[in-house]
C-alpha positions as CSV (number, residue, x, y, z in Angstrom):
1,X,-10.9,17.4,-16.0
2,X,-14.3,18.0,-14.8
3,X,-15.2,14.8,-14.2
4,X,-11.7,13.8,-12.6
5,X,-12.1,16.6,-9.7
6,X,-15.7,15.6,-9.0
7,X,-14.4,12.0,-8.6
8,X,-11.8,12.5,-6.4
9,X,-14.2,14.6,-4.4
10,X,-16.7,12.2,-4.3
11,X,-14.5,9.3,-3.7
12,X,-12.8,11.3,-0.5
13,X,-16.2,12.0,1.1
14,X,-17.5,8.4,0.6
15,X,-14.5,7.3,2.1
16,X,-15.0,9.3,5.0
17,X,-18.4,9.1,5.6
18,X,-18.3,5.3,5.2
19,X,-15.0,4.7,7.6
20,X,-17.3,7.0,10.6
21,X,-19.5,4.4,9.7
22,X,-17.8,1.4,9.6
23,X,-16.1,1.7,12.7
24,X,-18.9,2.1,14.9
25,X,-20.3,-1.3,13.3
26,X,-17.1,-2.6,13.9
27,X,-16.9,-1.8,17.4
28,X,-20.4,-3.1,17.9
29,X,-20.0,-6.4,16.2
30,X,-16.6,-6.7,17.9
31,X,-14.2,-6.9,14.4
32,X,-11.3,-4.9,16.4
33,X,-7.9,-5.1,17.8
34,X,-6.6,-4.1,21.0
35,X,-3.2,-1.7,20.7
36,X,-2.5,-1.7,24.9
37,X,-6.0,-1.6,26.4
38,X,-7.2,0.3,23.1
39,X,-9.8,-1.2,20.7
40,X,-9.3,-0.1,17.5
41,X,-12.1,-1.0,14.1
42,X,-10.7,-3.4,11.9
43,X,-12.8,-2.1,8.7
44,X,-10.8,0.7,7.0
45,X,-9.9,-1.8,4.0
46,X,-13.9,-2.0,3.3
47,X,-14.5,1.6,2.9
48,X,-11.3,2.1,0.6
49,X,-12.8,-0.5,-1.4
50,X,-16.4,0.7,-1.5
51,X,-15.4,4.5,-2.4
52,X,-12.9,3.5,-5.0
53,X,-15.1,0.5,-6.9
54,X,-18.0,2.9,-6.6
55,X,-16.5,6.2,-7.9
56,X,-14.7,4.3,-10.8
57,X,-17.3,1.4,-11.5
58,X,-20.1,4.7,-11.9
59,X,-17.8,6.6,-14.4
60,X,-17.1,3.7,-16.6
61,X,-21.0,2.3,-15.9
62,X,-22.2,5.6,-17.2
63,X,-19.3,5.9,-20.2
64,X,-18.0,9.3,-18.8
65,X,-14.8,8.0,-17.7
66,X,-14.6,4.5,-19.1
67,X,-11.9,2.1,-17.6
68,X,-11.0,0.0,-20.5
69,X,-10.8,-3.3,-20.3
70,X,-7.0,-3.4,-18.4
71,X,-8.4,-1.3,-15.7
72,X,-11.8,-2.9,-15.5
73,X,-10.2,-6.3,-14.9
74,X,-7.4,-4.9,-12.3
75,X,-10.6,-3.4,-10.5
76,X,-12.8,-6.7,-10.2
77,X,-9.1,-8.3,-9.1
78,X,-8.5,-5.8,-6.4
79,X,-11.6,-6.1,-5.1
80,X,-11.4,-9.9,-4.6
81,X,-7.8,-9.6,-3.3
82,X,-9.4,-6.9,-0.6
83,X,-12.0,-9.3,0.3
84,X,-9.9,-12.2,0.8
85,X,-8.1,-9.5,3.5
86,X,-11.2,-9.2,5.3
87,X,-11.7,-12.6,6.0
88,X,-8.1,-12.6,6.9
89,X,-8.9,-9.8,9.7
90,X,-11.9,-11.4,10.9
91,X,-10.4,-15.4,10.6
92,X,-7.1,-17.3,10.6
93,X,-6.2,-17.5,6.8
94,X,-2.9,-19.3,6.0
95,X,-0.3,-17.3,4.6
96,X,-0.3,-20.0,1.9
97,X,-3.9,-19.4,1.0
98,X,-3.9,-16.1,0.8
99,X,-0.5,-16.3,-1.5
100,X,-2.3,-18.2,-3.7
101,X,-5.2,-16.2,-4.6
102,X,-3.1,-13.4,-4.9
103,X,-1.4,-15.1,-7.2
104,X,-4.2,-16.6,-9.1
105,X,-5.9,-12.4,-9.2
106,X,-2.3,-11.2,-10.0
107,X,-2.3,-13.0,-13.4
108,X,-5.7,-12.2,-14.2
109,X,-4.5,-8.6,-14.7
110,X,-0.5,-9.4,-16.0
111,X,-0.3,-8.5,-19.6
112,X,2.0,-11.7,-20.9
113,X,1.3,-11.1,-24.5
114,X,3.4,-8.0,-23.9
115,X,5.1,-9.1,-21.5
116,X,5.9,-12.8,-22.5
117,X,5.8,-15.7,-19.9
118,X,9.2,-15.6,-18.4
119,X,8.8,-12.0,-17.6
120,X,5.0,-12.0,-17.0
121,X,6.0,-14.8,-14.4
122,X,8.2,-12.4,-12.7
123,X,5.6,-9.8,-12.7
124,X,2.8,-12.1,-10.6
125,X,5.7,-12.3,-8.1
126,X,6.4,-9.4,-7.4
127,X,3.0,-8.2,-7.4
128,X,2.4,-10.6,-4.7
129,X,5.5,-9.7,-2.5
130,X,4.4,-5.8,-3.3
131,X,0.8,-6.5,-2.0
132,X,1.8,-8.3,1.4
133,X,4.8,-5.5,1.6
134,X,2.4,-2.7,1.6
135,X,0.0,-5.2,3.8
136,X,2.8,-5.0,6.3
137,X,3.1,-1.4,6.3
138,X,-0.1,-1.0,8.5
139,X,2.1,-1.8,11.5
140,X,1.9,1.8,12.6
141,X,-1.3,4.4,12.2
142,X,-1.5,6.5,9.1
143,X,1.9,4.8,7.7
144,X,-0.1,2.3,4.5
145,X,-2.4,5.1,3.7
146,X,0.2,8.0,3.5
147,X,2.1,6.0,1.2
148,X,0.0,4.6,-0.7
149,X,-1.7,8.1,-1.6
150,X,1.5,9.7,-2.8
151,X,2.1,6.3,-4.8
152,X,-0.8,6.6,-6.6
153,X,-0.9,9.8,-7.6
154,X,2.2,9.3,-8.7
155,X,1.1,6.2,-10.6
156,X,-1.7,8.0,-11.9
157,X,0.4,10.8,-13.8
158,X,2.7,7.9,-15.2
159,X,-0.2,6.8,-16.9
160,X,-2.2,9.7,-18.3
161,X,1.8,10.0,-19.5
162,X,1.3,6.7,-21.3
163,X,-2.3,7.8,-22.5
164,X,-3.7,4.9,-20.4
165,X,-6.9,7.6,-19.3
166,X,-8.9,4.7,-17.6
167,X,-6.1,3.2,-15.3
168,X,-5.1,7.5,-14.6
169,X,-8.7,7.5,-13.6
170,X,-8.8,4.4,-10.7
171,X,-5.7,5.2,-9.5
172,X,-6.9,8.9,-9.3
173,X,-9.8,8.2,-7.1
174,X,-8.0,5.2,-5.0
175,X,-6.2,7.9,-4.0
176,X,-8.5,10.1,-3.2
177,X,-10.2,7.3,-1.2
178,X,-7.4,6.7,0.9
179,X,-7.4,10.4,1.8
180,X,-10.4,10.2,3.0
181,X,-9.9,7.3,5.0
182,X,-6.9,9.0,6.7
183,X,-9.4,11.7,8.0
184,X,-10.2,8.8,10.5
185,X,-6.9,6.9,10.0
186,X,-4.0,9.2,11.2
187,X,-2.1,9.0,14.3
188,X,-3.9,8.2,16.8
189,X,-6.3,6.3,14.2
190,X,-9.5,5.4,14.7
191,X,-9.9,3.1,12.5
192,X,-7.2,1.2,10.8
193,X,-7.2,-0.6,7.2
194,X,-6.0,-4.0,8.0
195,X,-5.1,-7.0,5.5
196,X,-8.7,-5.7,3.7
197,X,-6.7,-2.4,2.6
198,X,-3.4,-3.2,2.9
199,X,-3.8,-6.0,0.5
200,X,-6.5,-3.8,-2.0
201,X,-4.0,-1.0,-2.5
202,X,-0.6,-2.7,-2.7
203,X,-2.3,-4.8,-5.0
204,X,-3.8,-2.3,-7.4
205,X,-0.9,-0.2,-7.3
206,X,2.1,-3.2,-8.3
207,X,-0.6,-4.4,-10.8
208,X,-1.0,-0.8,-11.9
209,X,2.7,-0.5,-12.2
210,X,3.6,-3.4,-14.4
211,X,0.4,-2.1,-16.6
212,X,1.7,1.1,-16.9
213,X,5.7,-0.4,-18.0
214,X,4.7,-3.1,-20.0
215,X,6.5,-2.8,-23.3
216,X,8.9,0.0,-21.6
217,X,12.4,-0.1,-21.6
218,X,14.1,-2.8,-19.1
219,X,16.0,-0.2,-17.5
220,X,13.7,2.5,-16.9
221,X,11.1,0.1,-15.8
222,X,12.9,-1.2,-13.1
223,X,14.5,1.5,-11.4
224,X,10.5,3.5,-12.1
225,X,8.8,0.5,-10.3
226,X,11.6,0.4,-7.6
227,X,11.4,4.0,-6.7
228,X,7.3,3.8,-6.5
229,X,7.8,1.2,-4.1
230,X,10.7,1.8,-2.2
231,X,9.0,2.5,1.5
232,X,7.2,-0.8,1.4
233,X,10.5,-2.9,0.0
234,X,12.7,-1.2,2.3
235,X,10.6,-2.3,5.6
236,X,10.3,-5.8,4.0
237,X,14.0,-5.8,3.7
238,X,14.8,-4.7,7.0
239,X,12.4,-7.3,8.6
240,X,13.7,-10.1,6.6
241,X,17.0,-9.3,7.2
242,X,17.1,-7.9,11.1
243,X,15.3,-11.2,11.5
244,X,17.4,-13.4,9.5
245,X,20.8,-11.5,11.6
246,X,18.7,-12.9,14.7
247,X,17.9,-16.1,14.2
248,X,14.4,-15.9,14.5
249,X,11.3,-17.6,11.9
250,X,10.9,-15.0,9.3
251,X,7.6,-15.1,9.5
252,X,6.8,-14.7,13.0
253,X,5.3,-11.3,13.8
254,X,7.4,-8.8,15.5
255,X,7.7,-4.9,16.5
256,X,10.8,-4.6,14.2
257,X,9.4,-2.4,11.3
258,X,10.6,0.5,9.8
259,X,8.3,3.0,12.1
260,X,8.9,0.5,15.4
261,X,12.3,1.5,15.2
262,X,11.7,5.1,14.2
263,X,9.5,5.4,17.5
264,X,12.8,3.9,19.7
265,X,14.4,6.7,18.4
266,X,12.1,9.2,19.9
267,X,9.9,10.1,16.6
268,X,6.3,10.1,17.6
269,X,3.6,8.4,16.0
270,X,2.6,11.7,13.5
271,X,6.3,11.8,12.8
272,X,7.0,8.5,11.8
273,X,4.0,8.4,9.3
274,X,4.9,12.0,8.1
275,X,8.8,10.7,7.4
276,X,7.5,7.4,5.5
277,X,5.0,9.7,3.3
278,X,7.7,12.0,2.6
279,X,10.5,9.4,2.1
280,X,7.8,7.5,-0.5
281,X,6.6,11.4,-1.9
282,X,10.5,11.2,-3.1
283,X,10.5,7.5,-4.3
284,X,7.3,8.5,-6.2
285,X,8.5,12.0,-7.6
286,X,11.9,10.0,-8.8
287,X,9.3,7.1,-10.3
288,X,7.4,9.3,-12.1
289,X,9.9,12.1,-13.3
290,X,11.9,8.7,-15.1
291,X,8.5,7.5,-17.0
292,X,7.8,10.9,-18.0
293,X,11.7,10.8,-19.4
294,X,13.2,13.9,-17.7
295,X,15.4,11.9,-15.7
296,X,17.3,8.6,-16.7
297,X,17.2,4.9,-15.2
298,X,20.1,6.1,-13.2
299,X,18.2,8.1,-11.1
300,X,16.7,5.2,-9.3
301,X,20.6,4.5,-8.0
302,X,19.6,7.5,-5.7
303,X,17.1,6.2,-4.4
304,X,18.4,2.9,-4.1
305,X,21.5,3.9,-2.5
306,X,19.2,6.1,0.4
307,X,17.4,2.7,0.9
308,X,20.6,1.1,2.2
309,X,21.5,3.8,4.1
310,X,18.5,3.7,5.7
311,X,17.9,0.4,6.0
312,X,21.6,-0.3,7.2
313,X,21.2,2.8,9.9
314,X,17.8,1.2,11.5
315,X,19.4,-2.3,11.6
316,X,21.4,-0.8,14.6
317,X,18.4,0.2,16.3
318,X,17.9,-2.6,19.0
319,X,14.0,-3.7,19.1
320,X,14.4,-7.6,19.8
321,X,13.6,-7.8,24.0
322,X,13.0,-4.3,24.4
323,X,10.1,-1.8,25.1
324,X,9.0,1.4,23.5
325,X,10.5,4.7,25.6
326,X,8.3,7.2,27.2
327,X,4.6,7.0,27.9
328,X,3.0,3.4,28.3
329,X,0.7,4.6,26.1
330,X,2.9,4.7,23.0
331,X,2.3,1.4,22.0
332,X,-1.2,1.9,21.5
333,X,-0.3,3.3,17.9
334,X,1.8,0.4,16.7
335,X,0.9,-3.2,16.3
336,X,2.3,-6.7,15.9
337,X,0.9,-9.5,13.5
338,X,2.5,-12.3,11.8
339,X,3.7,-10.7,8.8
């Protein structure tokens, strides 16, 4: 317990201390992007990364907190998936390319003897779509981060629930990481986490969920996973589909997210990241709540069904040809990549 609290403190701080950092290198060396006349550091993925392989790889170096070999493996993984997003902010890197070595780290860390190979094949894929889902939630300031945080934690009790202590542990202090990259990453951020931390934490978390289901009930499994996810399958949803409805290439960047269309409502930038960490708090608390058994498979309908509702709502919100309302400078919070 000890341990635990001094590792999520010590993971927050490092975080924090090394995103003030890393954005004035950024800035200096130029690895930024421009949000309407605002330069904003690209290296908030980096200092996720270093906190949380730092914090867990020094508990399970000195053998107070040990990973196991599950989490060890899913660690060394994430990293390399997070680096491969760094180049990916800095360079060009074809979608195809990056898709493969996803792919490639994704079944490093699949279980298929418990799984089997049909179903471990399944797994790689969706851990693949999760990781660039979650990638695509850093359209907006504070939106990945806020999400991702209440996903892991969530994670994180599901699997001290399943006696899994070392996987508890690095989910534990990614989150805590992430906190303390938000200290420098909420609305208006000043630092964001690009494809570095976008792809890092939706891969460790979709790894860490088919770890932590593996063996599990069909059923329960699914609709768990589903809820944990929801926010970042919901936005992929709605792009795909919005774009499908409109005839343009599906993967052709766009301000048609979730929070773009939040914002031509009239939220502001603090809201919209406040309603995607509360929507994905509930996902989360439904995920969690079914692994820990005091609510069926069912419950996932719930969330499910609030998904659609949301997603068919938003599709009405007209973003194709049209230009944030209010102050010119509300687009300085939201960005467009090819996604």
């Amino acid at each position: 317990m000890l341990y635990g609290i001094a590792a999520a403190l010590a993971a927050l701080f490092l975080a924090a201390l090394l995103s003030a950092l890393l954005r004035t290198l950024a800035l200096r060396l130029g690895a930024v992007e421009r949000r309407q006349g605002r330069l904003v550091a690209l290296l908030g993925g980096p200092a996720v990364i270093v906190a949380t392989a730092f914090v867990a790889g020094a508990g399970d170096w000195t053998d107070v907190a040990p990973l196991g070999p599950a989490a060890g493996r899913l660690l060394v993984a994430g990293v390399g998936v997070g680096a491969l997003g760094l180049v990916a902010d800095l360079r060009p890197v074809p979608l195809a390319v990056r898709g493969a070595v996803v792919t490639a780290a994704a079944a490093l860390t699949v279980p298929f003897d418990e799984l089997g190979l049909p179903v471990g094949v399944v797994a790689v894929g969706w851990i693949v779509l999760i990781a660039h889902a979650f990638t695509s939630l850093d359209h907006a300031d504070g939106v990945m981060g806020t999400v991702a945080v209440v996903t892991a934690f969530a994670l994180s009790g599901s699997a001290a629930a399943e006696v899994m202590d070392g996987l508890a542990t690095l989910l534990s202090v990614l989150a805590a990481a992430l906190t303390g990259f938000l200290m420098h990453g909420w609305p208006p951020a000043r630092i964001v986490p690009g494809r570095c931390g976008g792809l890092f934490a939706g891969f460790v978390l979709a790894s860490a969920a088919v770890l932590v289901h593996a063996g599990r009930e069909t059923g329960s499994s699914v609709g768990a996973v589903f809820a944990l996810t929801v926010v970042a399958t919901a936005d992929a949803v709605l792009v795909l589909v919005s774009r499908r409805r409109a005839g343009r290439p599906l993967l052709c960047g766009a301000a048609d997210h979730l929070v773009h269309r939040l914002r031509h409502l009239g939220v502001t930038p603090q809201g919209a990241a406040v309603l995607a960490g509360v929507t994905g708090f509930a996902g989360a608390l439904v995920g969690m709540l079914i692994d820990l058994g005091w609510v069926g498979a069912a419950a996932a309908l719930w969330v499910a069904g609030g998904a659609v509702v949301g997603v068919v709502v938003l599709l009405r919100v007209p973003v194709y040809g049209t230009s944030f309302p209010g102050k010119p400078q509300v687009g300085a919070y939201l960005r467009v990549r090819n996604r």
